[in-house]
DRENPA-3360 file (N, C-alpha, C; in nm, 2 decimals, always signed):
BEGIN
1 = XXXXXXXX = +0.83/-2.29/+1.06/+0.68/-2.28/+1.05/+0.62/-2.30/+1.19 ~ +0.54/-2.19/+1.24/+0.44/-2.22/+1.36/+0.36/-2.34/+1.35 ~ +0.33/-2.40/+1.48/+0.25/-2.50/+1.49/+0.09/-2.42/+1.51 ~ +0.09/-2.32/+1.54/-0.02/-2.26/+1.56/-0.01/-2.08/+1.48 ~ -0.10/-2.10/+1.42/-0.14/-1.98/+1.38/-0.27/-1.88/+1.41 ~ -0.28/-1.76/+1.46/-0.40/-1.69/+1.56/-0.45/-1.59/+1.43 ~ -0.53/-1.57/+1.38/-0.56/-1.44/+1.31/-0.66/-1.33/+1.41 ~ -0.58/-1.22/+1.43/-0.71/-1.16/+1.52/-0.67/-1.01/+1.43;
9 = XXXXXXXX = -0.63/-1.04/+1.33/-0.68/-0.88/+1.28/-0.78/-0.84/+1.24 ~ -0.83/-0.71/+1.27/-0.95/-0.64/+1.27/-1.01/-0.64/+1.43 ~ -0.96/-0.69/+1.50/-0.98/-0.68/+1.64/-0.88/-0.57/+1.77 ~ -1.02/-0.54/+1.83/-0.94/-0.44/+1.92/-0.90/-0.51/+2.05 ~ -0.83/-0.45/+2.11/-0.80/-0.49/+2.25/-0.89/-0.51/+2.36 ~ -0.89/-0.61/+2.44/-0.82/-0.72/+2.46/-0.84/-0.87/+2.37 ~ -0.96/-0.84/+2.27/-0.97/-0.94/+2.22/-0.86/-1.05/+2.13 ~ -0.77/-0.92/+2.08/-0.65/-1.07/+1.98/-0.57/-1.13/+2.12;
17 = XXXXXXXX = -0.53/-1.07/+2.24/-0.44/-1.15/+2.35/-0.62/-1.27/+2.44 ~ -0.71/-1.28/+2.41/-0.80/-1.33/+2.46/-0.79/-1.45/+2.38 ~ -0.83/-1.42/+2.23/-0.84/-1.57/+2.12/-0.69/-1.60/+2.15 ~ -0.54/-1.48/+2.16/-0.48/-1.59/+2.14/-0.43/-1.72/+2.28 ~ -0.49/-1.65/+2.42/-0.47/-1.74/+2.52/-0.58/-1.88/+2.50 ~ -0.72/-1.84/+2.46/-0.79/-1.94/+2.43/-0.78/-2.05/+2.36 ~ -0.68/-1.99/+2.19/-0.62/-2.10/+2.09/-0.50/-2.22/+2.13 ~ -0.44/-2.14/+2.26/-0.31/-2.16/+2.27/-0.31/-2.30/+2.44;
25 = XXXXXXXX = -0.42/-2.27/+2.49/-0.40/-2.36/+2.55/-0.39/-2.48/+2.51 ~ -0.47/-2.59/+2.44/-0.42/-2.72/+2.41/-0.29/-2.73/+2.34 ~ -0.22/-2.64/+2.36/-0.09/-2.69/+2.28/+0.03/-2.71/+2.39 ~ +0.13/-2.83/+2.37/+0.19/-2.83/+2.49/+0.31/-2.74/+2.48 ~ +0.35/-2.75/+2.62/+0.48/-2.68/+2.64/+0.60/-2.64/+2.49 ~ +0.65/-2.55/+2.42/+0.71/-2.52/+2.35/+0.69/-2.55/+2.17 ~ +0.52/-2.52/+2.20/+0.45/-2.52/+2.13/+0.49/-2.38/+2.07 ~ +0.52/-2.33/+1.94/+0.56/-2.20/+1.81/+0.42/-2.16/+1.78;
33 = XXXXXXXX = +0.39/-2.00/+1.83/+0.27/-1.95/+1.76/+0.29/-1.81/+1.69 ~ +0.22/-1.81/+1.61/+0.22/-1.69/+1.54/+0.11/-1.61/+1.57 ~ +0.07/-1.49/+1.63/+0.00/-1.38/+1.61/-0.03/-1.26/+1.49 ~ -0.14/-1.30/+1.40/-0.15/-1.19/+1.33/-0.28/-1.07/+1.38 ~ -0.23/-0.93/+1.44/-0.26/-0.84/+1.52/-0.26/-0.70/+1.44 ~ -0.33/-0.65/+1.40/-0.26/-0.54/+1.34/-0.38/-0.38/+1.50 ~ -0.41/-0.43/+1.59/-0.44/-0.33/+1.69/-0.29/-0.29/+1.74 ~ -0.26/-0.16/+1.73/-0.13/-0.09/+1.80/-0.15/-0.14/+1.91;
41 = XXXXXXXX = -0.22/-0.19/+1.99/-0.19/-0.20/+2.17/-0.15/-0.37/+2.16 ~ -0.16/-0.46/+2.02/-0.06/-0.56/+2.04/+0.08/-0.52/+2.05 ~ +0.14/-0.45/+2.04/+0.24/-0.42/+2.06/+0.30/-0.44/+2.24 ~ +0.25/-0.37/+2.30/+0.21/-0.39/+2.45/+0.19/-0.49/+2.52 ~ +0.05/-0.53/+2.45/-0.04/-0.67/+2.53/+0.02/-0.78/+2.50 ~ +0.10/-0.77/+2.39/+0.15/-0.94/+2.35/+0.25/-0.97/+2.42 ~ +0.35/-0.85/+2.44/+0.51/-0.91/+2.54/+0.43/-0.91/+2.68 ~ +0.33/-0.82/+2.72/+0.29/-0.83/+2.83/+0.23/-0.99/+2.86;
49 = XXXXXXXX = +0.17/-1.02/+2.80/+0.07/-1.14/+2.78/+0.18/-1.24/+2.83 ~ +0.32/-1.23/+2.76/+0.39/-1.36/+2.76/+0.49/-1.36/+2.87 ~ +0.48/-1.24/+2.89/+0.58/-1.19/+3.03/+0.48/-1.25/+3.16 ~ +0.36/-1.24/+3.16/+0.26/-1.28/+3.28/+0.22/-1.44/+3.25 ~ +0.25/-1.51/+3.19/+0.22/-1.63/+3.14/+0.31/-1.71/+3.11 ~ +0.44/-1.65/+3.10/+0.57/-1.77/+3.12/+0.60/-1.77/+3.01 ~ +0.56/-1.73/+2.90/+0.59/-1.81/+2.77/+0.69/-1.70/+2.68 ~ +0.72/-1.70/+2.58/+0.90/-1.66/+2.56/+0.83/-1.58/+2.44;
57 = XXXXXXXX = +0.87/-1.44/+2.42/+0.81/-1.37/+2.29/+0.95/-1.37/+2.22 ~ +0.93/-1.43/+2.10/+1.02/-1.42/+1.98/+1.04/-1.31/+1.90 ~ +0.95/-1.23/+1.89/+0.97/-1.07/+1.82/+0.84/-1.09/+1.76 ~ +0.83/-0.94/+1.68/+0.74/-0.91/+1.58/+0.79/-0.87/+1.42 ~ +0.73/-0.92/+1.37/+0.77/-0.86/+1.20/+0.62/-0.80/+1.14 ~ +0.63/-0.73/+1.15/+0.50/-0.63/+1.08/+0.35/-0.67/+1.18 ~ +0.27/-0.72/+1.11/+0.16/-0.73/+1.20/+0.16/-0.93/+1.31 ~ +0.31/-0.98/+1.26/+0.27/-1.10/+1.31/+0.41/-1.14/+1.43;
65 = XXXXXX = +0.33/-1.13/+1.55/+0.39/-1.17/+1.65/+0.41/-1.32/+1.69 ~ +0.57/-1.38/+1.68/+0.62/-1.48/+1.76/+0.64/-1.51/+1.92 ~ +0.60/-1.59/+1.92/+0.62/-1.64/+2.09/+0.65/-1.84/+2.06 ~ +0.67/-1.86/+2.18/+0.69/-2.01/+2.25/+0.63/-2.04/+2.35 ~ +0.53/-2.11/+2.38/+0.45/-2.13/+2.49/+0.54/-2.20/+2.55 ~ +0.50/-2.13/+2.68/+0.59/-2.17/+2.82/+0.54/-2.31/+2.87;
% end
């Protein structure tokens, strides 16, 4: 189970990697989030996101992306 869960479906780019850097800061280091994204360009933005920010992307299963905050 995530410690953090982001809903940004229905939203376009850049907005779901925006709420989810916003939601995600008070959480500390190796903090579990889940992304639910259904904009095609999360596909992109989200490993991007976590590739530029340190933090570890765990995969995607349909519209909900895993990561680990760095």
């Amino acid at each position: 189970m995530a410690d953090l869960e982001v809903d940004a479906l229905g939203l376009l780019c850049p907005l779901p990697v925006l709420r989810l850097r916003k939601r995600m800061a008070p959480l500390p280091s190796g903090a579990t989030v889940v992304l639910l994204a259904d904009d095609p360009a999360a596909q992109i933005d989200v490993p991007h996101f976590c590739a530029e920010g340190g933090h570890e992307f765990l995969g995607v299963e349909g519209h909900a992306y895993s990561l680990r905050k760095g």
